[in-house]
N, C-alpha and C positions, 0 to 999 in steps of 0.2 A: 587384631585389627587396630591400626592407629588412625586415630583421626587428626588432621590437618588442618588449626582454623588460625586463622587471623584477625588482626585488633577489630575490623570491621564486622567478625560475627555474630556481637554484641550489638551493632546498628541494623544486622539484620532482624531484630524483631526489638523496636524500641517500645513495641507492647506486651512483654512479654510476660508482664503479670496477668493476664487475661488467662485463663483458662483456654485446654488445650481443646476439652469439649464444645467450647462455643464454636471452634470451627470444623466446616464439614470438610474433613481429611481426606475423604475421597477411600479408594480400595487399599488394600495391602502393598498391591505394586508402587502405587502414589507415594504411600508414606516409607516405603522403600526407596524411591526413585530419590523423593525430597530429602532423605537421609545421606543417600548414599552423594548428593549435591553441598550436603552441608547447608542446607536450604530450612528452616521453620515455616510450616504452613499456617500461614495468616489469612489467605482470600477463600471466602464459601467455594467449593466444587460445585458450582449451579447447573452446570451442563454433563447431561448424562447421555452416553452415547452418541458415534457421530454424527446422527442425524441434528442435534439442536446446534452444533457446530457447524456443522458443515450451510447451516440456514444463515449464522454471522457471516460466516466468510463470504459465503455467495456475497449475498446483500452488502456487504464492504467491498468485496471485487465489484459487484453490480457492471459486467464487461460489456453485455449488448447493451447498454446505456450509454457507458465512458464511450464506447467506439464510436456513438455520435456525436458526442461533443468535441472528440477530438481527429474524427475524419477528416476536417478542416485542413490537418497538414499530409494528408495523404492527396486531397483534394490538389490542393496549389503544387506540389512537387511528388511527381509519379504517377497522379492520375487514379483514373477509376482501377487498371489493371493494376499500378503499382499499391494500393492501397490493400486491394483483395490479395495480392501473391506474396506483400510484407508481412501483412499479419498472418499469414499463415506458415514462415519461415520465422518471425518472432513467437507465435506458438509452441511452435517446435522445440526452440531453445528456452523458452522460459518452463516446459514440461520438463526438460532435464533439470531445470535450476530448483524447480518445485521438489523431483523426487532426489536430490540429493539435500534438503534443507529436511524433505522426509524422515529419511534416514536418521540425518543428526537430534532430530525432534526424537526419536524414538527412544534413541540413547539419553540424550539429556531434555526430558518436558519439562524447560522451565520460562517464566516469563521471559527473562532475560534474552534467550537467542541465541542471536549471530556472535554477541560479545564471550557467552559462555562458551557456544561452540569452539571459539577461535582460541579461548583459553584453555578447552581442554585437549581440542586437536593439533594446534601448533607447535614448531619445534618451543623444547624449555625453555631456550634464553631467547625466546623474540615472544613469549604467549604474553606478561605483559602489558608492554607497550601495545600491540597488536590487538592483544583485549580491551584494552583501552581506548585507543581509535575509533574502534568498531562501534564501540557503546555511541561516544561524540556521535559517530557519522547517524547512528540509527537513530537515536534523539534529534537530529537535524533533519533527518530524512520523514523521519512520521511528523515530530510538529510542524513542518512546513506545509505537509499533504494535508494535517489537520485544515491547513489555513484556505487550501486551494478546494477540498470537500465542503466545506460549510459556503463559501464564495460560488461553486459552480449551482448549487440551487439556486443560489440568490440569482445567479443572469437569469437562469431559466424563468425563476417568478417575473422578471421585469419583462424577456420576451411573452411571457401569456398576458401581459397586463397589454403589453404592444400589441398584441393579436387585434384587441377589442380595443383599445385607443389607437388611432394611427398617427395622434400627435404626442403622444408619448414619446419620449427622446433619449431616455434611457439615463437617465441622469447619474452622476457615480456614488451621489452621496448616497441617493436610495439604495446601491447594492450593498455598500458598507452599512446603514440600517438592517437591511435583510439579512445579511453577512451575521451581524452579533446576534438578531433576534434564530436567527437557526443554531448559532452556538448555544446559546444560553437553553433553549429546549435539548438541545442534545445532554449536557450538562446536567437539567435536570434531571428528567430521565435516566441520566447515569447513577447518579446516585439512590433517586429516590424509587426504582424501579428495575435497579436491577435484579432482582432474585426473582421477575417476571420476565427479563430480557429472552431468556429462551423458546415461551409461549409466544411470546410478540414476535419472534424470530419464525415460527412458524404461521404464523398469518402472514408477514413479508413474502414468505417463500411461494406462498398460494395468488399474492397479488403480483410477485414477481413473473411467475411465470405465465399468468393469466393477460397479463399487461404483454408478455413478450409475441404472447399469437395472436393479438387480439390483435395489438397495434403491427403486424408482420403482413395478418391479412388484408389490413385496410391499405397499406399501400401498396401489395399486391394487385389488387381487386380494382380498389381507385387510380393509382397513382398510371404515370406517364412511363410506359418502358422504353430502354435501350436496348439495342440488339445485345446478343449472347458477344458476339464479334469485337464490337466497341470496349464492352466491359470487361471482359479477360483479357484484350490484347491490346489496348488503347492504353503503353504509360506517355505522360509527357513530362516538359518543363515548361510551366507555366511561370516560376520563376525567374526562367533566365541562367541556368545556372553553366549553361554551354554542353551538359554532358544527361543526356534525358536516366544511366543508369545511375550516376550520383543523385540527382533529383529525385528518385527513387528509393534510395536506399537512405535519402535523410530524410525523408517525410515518412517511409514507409516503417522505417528503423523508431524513430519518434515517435511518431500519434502511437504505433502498437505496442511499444514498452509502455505506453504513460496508458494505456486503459487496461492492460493483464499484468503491473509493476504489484508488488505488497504479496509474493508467495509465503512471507513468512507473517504474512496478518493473522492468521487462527494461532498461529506457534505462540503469541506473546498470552495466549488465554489459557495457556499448559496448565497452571494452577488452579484454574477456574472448571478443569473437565477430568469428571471422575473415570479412572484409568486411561489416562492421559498416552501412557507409554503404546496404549495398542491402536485409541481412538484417533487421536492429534495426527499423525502423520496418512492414516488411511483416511482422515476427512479433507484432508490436505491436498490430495491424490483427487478424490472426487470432486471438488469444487472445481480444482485445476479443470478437468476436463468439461464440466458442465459449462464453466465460466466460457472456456475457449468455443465449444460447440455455439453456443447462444450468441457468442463475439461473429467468428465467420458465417454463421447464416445473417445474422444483422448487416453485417460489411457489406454483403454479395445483397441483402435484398435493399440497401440502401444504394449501394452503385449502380442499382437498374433503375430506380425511382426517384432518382434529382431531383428531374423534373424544371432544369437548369442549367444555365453553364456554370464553371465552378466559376468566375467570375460575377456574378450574379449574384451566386448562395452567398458567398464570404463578403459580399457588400449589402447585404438584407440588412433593411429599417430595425428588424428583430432581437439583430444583436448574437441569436445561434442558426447557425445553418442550419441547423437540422428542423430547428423548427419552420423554416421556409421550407422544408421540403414536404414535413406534413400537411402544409396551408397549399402546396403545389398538388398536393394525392389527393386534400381531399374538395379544395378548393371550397371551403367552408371555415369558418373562427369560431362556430361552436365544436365541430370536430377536431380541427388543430387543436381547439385550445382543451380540450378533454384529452388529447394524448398527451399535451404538453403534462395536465396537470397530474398522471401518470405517473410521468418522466420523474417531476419534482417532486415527487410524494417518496420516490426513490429513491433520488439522490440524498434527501434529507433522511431518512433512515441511513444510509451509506458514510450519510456526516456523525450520526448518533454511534455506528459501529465502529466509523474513526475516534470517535473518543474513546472506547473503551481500550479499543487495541494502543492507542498514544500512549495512553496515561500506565497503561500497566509496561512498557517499555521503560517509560521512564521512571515510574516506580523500584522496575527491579535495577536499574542501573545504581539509580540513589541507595539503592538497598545494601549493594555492594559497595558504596564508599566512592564512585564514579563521577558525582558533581556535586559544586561547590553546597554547600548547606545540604551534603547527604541526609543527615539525622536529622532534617523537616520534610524535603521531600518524602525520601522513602518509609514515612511515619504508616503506620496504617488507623484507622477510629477504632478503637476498643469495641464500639459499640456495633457500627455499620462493617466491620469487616471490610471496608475500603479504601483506598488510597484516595486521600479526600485533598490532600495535598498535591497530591502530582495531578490532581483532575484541575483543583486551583492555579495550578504553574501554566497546566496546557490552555485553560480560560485564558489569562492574562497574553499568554504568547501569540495565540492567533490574532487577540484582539489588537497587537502591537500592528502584526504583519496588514490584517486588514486595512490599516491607516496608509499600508504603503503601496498596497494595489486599490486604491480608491481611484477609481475614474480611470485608470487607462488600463488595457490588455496588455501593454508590453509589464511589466512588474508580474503578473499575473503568471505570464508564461515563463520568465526569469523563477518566479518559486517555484513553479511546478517540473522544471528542469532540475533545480537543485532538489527537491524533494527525491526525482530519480535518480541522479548523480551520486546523493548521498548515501540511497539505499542499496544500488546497485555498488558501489564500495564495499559494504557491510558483505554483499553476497559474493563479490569476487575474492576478499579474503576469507570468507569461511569454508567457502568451497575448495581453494587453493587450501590452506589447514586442511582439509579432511582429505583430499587428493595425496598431501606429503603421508599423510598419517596411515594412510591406506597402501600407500607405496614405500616406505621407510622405515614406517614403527607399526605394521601389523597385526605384532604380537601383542602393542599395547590399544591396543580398538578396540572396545568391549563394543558388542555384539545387541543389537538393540530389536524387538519388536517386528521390525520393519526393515527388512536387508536388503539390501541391492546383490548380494552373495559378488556372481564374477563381474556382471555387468556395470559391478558398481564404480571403475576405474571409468569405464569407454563415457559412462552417464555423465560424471567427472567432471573429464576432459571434455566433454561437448558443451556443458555446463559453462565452462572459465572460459572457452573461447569466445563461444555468444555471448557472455556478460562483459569479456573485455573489449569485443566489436562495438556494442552498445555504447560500452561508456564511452569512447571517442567520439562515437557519432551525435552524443546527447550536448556537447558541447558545440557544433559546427553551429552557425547561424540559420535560420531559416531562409533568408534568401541572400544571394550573394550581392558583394560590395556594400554591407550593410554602415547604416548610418549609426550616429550614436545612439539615436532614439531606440534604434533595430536591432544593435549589437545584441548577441547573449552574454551576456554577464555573468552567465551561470560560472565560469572559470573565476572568472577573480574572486565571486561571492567563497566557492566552495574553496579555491585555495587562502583566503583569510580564517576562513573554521578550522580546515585541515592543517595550517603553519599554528594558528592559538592553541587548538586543544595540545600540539605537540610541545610547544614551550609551555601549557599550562604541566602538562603532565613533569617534564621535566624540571621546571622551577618548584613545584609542588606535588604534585598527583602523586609524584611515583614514592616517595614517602608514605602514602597513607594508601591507594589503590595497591594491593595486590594480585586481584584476578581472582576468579569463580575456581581454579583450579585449587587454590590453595585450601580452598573450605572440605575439598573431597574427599571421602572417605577411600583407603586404598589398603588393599592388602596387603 
């Protein structure tokens, strides 16, 4: 058996005087898996079984929540019908994307991901460069999302503050205040709390789903319905856009990737969960379907109970729609404002889950020699067993972005398109890699935990198509003949990252980056 390492497998463990004992290695398979990755395990396996994992994921998808925040664009283009029948055609496609990201978790659990996966299933002469993208795009993609997680509490705290002031005006400095003080609790927390993060993950789980019937029946019960008629067969264009199924297919395609995007969020916790090879991808699978179930009963019991026109919600004193729609059910600011504060107790866990999954992305990237000051980011503490560095990188980064969606929505929605944009790349080349590799090089697919056996081609292909649809559609603007103010931006944003990391890699990277393949063990 030879082994295959490269100058950076030395920067994979820049603590590697520490004792092998101080950290929890997890089963035989793990220290198998991490072997046969050319990997040294540095982070405690704090999560035992899919259940304490599958408690982060949720609570990081947190999907019947996102789908209020961002019903808003299903709202203005496609209506109550196009809102309900997109997300449940984005559903569909992002369950194939999940269990083919499955699969690859099975085979390789490692922080790292899509940039590993792409390096170990793409052809030789393009893995690379192609691993190398990937990393960029997934570092851009999670730290941006970091910035739009810790930002979407923050509105929601200023609309429950609006519930009970009605001269409250929603000012932008306060959400950029609210914005760092939710970082910085998440941050702490990350550090100082993680080897409890799994119990606190199960009290989430009990308030998550507690909060989901609780607040499902109150606007049942209270709220104003619409006929069955209206809401399944009612799309429009409230936009303007001339064509009521494109006005559908851009609001219904959007708001529903951006509240079920992040299938590979439990995957970057691979090192963190003991028997990772059998657990990560079947908590993967389960989240998947709970998130989605919780997402379409929310969608459908929100499109009966407006309680509005969609003109009306999207102009609310409040600042989120959805919170006029509970002040509309229960016609009360102590009960709005107890669901809101629900809502926010959620989302703010959801920011604290983003930090963990951010920072160990970008851990394992620096880990492999992927950005600039590898050997600081991908440091881990001797002491805490954490990457205490790339948790310091992701502080400082959201707090840049915060400055730049202070006060207005359009910036806000510019990251959080590029947040999808970015990560939706990572998954259209990995999937496309494991597609060739499945069809091509067969012989060389080692065989993972978790098989897709024949259907794994059809899954595939249904996978690359819905994520290539996606991505086109994530770039159109939300309404048409847009002004400057309006434009998405997301294109120029993502094509300046995508044009740098390629001349970074080429004037530099590709010298010292070699790719997760070359560390691998091979017979």
């Amino acid at each position: 058996m030879k082994m295959y390492r490269g100058p950076f497998v030395a920067m994979q463990s820049v603590v590697n005087e520490r004792n092998d004992e101080q950290v929890n290695s997890g089963t035989e398979a793990d220290v198998r898996d991490m072997r046969r990755m050319g990997k040294q395990q540095e982070l405690n396996r704090n999560f035992k079984g899919w259940g304490a994992l599958f408690g982060f994921s949720l609570i990081l998808g947190n999907a019947w929540v996102v789908c209020m925040v961002t019903s808003i664009f299903g709202l203005t283009n496609g209506g109550t019908a196009g809102t309900i029948w997109m997300f449940i055609v984005v559903a569909c496609g992002m369950f194939c994307s999940t269990l083919s990201m499955a699969e690859m978790a099975s085979i390789a659990p490692t922080a790292g991901d899509q940039y590993h996966w792409v390096s170990e299933f793409s052809p030789p002469k393009h893995q690379k460069y192609l691993s190398f993208l990937v990393g960029w795009m997934c570092v851009l993609g999670w730290q941006t999302a970091m910035s739009a997680s810790a930002y979407t509490p923050a509105l929601t705290i200023q609309g429950l503050i609006a519930l009970s002031d009605e001269t409250y005006t929603l000012p932008g400095w306060h959400a950029f205040l609210l914005t760092l003080a939710i970082l910085f609790i998440s941050i702490v927390i990350n550090i100082t709390m993680i080897r409890k993060l799994p119990m606190l993950e199960g009290l989430m789980i009990v308030i998550f789903f507690c909060s989901f019937g609780n607040i499902l029946i109150v606007l049942w019960v209270k709220g104003e319905k619409s006929s069955a008629e209206d809401v399944f067969t009612k799309f429009s264009d409230n936009a303007g856009w001339g064509s009521v199924g494109l006005a559908t297919l851009i609001g219904g395609l959007q708001g529903g990737f951006s509240s079920l995007m992040g299938s590979d969020s439990a995957a970057h916790l691979s090192e963190e969960l003991k028997d990772a090879s059998y657990y990560l991808p079947r908590s993967m699978v389960y989240t998947a379907l709970a998130n989605y179930t919780t997402g379409i009963v929310t969608i459908i019991t929100l499109m009966f109970t407006l309680g509005g026109s969609a003109e009306e919600l999207t102009s609310t004193r409040l600042g989120q729609p959805y919170i006029q729609v509970f002040y509309n059910a229960t016609k009360s600011v102590t009960g709005a404002s107890v669901i809101t504060a629900l809502i926010a107790l959620l989302l703010i866990f959801t920011a604290i889950n983003q930090v963990t999954t951010t920072s160990r992305q970008l851990y394992a990237f620096a880990r492999d020699g992927g950005m600039p000051y590898s050997g600081f980011i991908g440091r881990v503490h001797p002491k805490w067993n954490l990457p205490i560095n790339s948790l310091i990188v992701t502080l400082l980064f959201t707090f840049m972005i915060a400055f730049i969606i202070i006060g207005s929505s359009v910036p806000f929605n510019i990251i959080t398109t590029l947040s999808s944009a970015s990560l939706l790349t990572s998954y259209i080349i990995c999937t496309g890699c494991m597609l060739w590799k499945r069809t091509c090089d067969k012989a060389n697919l080692p065989k993972g935990r978790f098989d897709l056996g024949c259907c794994g081609r059809y899954i595939n292909c249904a996978a690359l198509l819905f994520q290539i649809v996606i991505f086109v559609v994530l770039f159109f603007p939300s309404m048409p003949h847009p002004t400057a103010s309006s434009m998405n931006w997301t294109i120029l944003i993502y094509g300046v990252t995508f044009t740098g990391s390629t001349i970074y890699y080429f004037l530099t990277a590709r010298h010292q980056y070699l790719g997760p393949v070359e560390h691998i063990e091979k017979d």
